[in-house]
N, C-alpha and C positions, 0 to 999 in steps of 0.2 A: 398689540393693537391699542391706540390711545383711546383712553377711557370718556367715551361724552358725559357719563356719569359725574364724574370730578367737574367736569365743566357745567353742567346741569347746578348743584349744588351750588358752586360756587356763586351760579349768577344769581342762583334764589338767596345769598347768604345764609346756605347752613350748612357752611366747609365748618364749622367747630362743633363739638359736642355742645356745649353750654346754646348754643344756638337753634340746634334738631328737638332741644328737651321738649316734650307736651308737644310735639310736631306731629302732624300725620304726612308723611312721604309717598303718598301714594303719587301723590301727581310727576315722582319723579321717577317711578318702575318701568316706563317707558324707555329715558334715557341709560338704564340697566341692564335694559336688554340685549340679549346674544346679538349680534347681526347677521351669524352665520346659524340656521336652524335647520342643519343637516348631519350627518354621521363624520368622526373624522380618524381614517388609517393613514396610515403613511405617511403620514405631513402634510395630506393634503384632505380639502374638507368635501363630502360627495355628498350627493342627493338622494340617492338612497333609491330603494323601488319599494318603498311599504306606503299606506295609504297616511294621508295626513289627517290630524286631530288634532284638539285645544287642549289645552291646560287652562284651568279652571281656578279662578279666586276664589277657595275657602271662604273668605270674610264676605264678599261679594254675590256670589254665582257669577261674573262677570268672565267672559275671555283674557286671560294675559296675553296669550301668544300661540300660532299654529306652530305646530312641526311635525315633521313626519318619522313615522314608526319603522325599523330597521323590519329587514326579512332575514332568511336562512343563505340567502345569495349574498347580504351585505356581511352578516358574520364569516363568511368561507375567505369574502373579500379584504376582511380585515383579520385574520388568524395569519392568509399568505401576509399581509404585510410585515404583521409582529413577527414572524418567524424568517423573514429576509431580515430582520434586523438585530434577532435575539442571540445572534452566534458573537456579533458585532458587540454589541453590549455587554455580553456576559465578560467578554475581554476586556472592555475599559476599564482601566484603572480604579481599584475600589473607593481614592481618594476624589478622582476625578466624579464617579457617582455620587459620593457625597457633596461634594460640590454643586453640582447641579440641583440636588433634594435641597439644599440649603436656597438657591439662587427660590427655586418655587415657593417656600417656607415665606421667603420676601414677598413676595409678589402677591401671595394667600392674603398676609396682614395687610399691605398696601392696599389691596381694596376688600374689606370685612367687610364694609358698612354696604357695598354695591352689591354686593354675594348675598350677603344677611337680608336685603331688602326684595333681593330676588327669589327666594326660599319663602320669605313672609308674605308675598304675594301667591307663590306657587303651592306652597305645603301649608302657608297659612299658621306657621307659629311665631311669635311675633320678634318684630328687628332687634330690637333692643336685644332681646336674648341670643340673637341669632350673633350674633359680633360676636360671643363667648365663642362661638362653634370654626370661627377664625382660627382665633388663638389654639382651640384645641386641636387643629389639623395642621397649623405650622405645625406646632410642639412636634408633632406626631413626625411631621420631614425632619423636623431638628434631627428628633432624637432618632431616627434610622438612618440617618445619614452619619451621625456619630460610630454608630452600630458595624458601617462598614469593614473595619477591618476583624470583626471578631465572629466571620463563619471562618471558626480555626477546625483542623483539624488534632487529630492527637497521632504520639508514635506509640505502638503495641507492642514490648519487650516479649520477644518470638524465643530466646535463644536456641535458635537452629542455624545462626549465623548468618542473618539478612536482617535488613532495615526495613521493619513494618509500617505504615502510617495511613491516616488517614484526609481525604478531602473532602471539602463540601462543595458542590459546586451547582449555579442555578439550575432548574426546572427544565426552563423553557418558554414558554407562554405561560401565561396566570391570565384568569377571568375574575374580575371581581363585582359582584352584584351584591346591590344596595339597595335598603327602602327609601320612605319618602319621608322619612320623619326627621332625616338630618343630612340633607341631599348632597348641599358641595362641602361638608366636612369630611363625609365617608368616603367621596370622591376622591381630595384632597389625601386624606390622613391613610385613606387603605392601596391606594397607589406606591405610599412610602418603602413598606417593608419587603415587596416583590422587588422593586426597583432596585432598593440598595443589596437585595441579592445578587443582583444581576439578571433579572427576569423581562422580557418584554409583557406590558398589560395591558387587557382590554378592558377597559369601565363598561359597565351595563347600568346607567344611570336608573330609576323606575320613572314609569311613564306615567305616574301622577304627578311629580316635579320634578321634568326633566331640566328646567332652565337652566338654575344657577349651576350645573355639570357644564354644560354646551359654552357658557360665557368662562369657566374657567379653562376649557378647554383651548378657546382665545388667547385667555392671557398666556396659560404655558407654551403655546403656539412657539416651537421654535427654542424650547429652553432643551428638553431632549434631543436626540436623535432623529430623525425618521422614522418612522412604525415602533419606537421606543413606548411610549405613550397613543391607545387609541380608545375611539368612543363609539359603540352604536347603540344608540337608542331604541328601546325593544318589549315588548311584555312578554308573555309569558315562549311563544314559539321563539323572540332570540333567548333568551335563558336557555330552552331547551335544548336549544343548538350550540350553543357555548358549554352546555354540559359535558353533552355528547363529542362533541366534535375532536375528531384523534389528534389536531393538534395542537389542541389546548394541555398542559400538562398539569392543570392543577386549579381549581373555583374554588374561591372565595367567598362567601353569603351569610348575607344578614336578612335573614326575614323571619317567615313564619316556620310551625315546624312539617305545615305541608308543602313548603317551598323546599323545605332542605330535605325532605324523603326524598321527590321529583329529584333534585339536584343528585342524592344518592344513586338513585335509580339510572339514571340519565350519567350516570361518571360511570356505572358499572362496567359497561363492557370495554371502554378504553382503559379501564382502570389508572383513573385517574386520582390524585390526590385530592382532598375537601379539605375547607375550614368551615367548618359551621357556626352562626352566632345565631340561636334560634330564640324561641319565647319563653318567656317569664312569668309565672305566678309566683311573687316572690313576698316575703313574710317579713314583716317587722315585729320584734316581739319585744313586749315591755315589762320586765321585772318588778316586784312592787316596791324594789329601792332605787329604783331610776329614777333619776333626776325630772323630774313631773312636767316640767316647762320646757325646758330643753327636748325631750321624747313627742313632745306636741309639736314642737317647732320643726322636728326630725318627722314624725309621719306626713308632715303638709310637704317639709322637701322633697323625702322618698318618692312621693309620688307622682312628681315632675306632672304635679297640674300644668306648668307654663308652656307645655309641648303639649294638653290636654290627653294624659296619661300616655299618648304616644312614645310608652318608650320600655324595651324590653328586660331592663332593671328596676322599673318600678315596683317600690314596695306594695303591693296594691292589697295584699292583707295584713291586717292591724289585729296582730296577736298580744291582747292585753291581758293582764290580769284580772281577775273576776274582781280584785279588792278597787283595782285602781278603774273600771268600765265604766261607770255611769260617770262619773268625774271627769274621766276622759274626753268621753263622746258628746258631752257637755263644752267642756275647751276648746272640741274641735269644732262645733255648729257655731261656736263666736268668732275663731280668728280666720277660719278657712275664706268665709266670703269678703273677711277686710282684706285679704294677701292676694284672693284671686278673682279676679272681677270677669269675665268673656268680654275682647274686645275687638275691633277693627285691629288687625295684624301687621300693618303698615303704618300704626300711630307710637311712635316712642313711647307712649305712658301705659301701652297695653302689658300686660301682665300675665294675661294667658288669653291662646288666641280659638283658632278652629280649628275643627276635624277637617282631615283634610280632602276627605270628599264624602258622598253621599252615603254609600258604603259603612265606611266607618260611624258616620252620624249614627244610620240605623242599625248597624251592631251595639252601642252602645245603648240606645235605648231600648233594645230588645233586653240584653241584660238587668237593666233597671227595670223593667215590668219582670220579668222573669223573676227576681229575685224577691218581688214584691208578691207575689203569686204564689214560692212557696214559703213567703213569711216574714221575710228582713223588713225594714221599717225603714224610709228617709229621716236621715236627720236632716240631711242640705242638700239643697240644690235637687237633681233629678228630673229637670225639665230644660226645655229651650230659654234665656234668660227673656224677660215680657221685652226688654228694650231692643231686642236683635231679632228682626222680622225676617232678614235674609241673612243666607249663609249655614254652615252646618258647626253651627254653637249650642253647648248644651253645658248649662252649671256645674263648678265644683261640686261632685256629690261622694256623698256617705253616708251608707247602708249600715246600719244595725243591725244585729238578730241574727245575722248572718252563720250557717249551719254550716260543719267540716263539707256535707257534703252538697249544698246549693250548688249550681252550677256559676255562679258568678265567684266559687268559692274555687273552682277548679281548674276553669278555662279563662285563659288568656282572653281579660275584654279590649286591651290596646283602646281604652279610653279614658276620662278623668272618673273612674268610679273606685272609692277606697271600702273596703269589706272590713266592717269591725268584727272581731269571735273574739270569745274570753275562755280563759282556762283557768284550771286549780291547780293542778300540782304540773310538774316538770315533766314526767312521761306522758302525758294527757298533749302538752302542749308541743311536746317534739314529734309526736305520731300527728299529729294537727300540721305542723309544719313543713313534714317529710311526706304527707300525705297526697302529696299531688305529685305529675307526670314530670313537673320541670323540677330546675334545681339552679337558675344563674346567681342571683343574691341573696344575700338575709343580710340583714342590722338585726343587734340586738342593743339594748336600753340597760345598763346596771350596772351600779357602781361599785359592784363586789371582782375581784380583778379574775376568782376563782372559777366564780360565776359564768362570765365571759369567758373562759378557756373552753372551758365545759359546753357550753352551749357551740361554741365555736367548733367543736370536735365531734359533737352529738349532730349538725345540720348539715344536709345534706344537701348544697349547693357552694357554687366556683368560687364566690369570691363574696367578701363576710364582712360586712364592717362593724366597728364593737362602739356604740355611741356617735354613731354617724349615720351616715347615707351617701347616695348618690355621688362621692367624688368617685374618680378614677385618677391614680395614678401613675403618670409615665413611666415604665418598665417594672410593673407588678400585672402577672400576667390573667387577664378577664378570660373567661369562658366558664362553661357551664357542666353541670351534673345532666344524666337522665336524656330527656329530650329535649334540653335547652341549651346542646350541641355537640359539636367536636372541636378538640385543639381549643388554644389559649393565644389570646391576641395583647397588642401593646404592648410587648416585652420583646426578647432575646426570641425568645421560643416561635415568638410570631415568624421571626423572619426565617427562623430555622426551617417553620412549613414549610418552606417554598425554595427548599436545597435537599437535595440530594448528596448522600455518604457515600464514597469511593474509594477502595482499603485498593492498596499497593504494597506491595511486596517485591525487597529487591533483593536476591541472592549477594551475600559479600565472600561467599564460598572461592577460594582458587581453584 
């Protein structure tokens, strides 16, 4: 479908980068928008029988767009489709799947800026960052589509005088459900590693921003199959149903970790396969030979203020040194509010935007009084900024004082609030660290290389970075300790999820 987006742009003159700079785009999410705002199986786009609702501007309170919510009759509707088409697919040529993941990776980049600007209206984190989240879910087709020829099997030396071996081969149907915090990337990029199995998918966009799912759903209009690629839009009874349902062979989820029990629960009795990406209370900890400016610049990243901590790798406790804490927390009450300002979401110069709905606003601030109640102290931020009367904004904030066991020290606040704690010696601070339910990230900070082994061996979370943060790199596989999931994603292994092992044996006996 030709994009009025590109035409839009162009007639306002801001087809260039250099042109959008210091821009607010809001007046052009209109021409952004999906045209089709209903559910899509089988290659074709239906209307669905669930009741219709808004999606909500973050930055605004304003309506973006209606659409209507999937039932238990739209997912049955779209399970038959994927699975007329999944026997079909599993047999295409694994180079020809690649092909096609490659053909979407195009089409993803081609319009970044119209997907990004439609996320910063719906989820409300802002465009500018939002283009990163492009790139990240091509990448994601590139490289699964590279991947395709390597679900190899192996031969098993029997000597009983037959040829042992093994295969892998697709699922079946795959459900993959996503939050809101990074809508048409998860869309885009977790589509990738079923597909190049040979899997048929159903996306379960969330129905806090389902837009920019529904408009990419547009653009791949047509680059699969039939019932290859489908989408119903759903809270929590389509999830339910997509757990449950016998002909699903396998869910995918990113959420919370009461989403992924339900999800548990709900795949039981088909027994079905899971991939869980669940939550994070994850720990950055600072050595007193860390690089002092660099560790500051790393806890302000970790904590993905620009998505307003919406993000379930966020370092969101700051395990310092007792030597190096007041110095610290000092650094951070100066640079934090020059890096992150709260802004309108659809202005290029914003820098970090809104929660993405009301919910979230007030879990966050329950935790900030909470934490104040039993003792931590603000250094920043902690309130709504005076200049942003509507919308659900609330400041860069960093808590002091902060005890192993506050409860802003334990649970998952999925907002912009960073928890400073200090320690003395090394088993003080790995019992600090290990101390809580989850386990997906740690950074550590130190420039001793021994150090970093050590601590790397000693933490008890998926995926560790040693004087870093926040990247993720293509084919190093993410997932989590404890109850911040099952299975490992981005790599080899991802795609392995979602195949099945078939040993054969062939007598060479006379």
């Amino acid at each position: 479908m030709i994009s009025r987006f590109k035409t839009a742009i162009k007639a306002a003159s801001l087809d260039t980068p250099e042109a959008r700079e210091g821009r607010d785009l809001s007046g052009l999410v209109a021409d952004a928008l999906p045209q089709l705002l209903g559910h899509f199986w089988g290659g074709k786009w239906h209307k669905g029988s669930g009741q219709t609702t808004s999606s909500i501007n973050p930055s605004t309170g304003d309506v973006v767009a209606d659409f209507q919510m999937g039932t238990v009759a739209d997912v049955n509707s779209a399970v038959l489709a994927a699975q007329k088409s999944s026997l079909t697919w599993a047999a295409t040529p694994p180079l020809e799947r690649g092909n096609l993941l490659r053909k979407a990776a195009s089409i993803v980049r081609d319009h970044a800026l119209e997907l990004a600007l439609l996320d910063a209206a719906d989820c409300g984190n802002p465009v500018k960052a939002m283009q990163m989240d492009a790139e990240i879910a091509a990448t994601q087709l590139d490289y699964f589509a590279g991947l395709v020829l390597e679900n190899k099997g192996e031969t098993i030396p029997t000597g009983n005088q037959s040829l042992n071996y093994t295969v892998r081969e697709p699922l079946g149907v795959v459900a993959r459900i996503y939050p809101f915090n990074h809508p048409f990337m998860f869309a885009a990029g977790k589509m990738a590693a079923p597909l190049a199995a040979g899997n048929a998918v159903i996306l379960k966009p969330p129905p806090q921003a389902p837009l920019s799912t529904l408009r990419l759903m547009e653009l791949l209009e047509g680059v699969f199959p039939a019932g290859v690629l489908n989408c119903v839009v759903g809270g929590r009874e389509v999830g339910e149903a997509l757990a449950s349902h016998p002909g699903i062979h396998a869910v995918g989820l990113i959420g919370s970790v009461a989403a992924g029990k339900a999800v548990l629960h709900s795949a039981a009795d088909s027994m079905k396969r899971t991939l869980l990406e669940l939550g994070g209370k994850n720990a950055m900890i600072v050595y007193p030979d860390a690089d002092f400016n660099a560790a500051v610049d790393g806890a302000i990243r970790g904590m993905n203020f620009t998505w307003c901590g919406q993000s379930c790798g966020s370092t969101s406790r700051l395990l310092v040194h007792e030597s190096l804490r007041a110095r610290f927390v000092e650094a951070l009450s100066q640079a934090l509010p020059l890096r992150h300002k709260p802004g309108l979401a659809t202005h290029m110069a914003t820098t970090m935007g809104a929660l993405v709905d009301q919910a979230q606003y007030q879990r966050s601030l329950f935790y900030i009084n909470t934490a104040i109640e039993e003792g931590a102290r603000v250094v920043t931020g902690g309130s709504r900024p005076p200049d942003l009367e509507n919308g659900y904004f609330i400041q860069p904030t960093v808590l002091d004082g902060v005890q192993p066991n506050h409860r802003v020290a334990q649970e998952e606040v999925f907002g912009p609030v960073l928890s400073v704690l200090s320690w003395k010696d090394e088993a003080e601070m790995f019992s600090i660290a290990n101390g809580v339910e989850f386990g997906l990230t740690a950074s550590v900070w130190t420039q001793d290389l021994m150090t970093a082994h050590r601590a790397a061996a000693r933490l008890q979370a998926g995926y560790i970075w040693i004087n870093d943060c926040s990247i993720h790199i293509p084919g190093a596989p993410f997932g989590g300790y404890k109850f911040s999931g099952v299975g490992r994603e981005e790599s080899l292994q991802e795609m392995h999820e979602f195949t099945q092992t078939k040993n054969v044996n062939v007598s060479l006996r006379k």
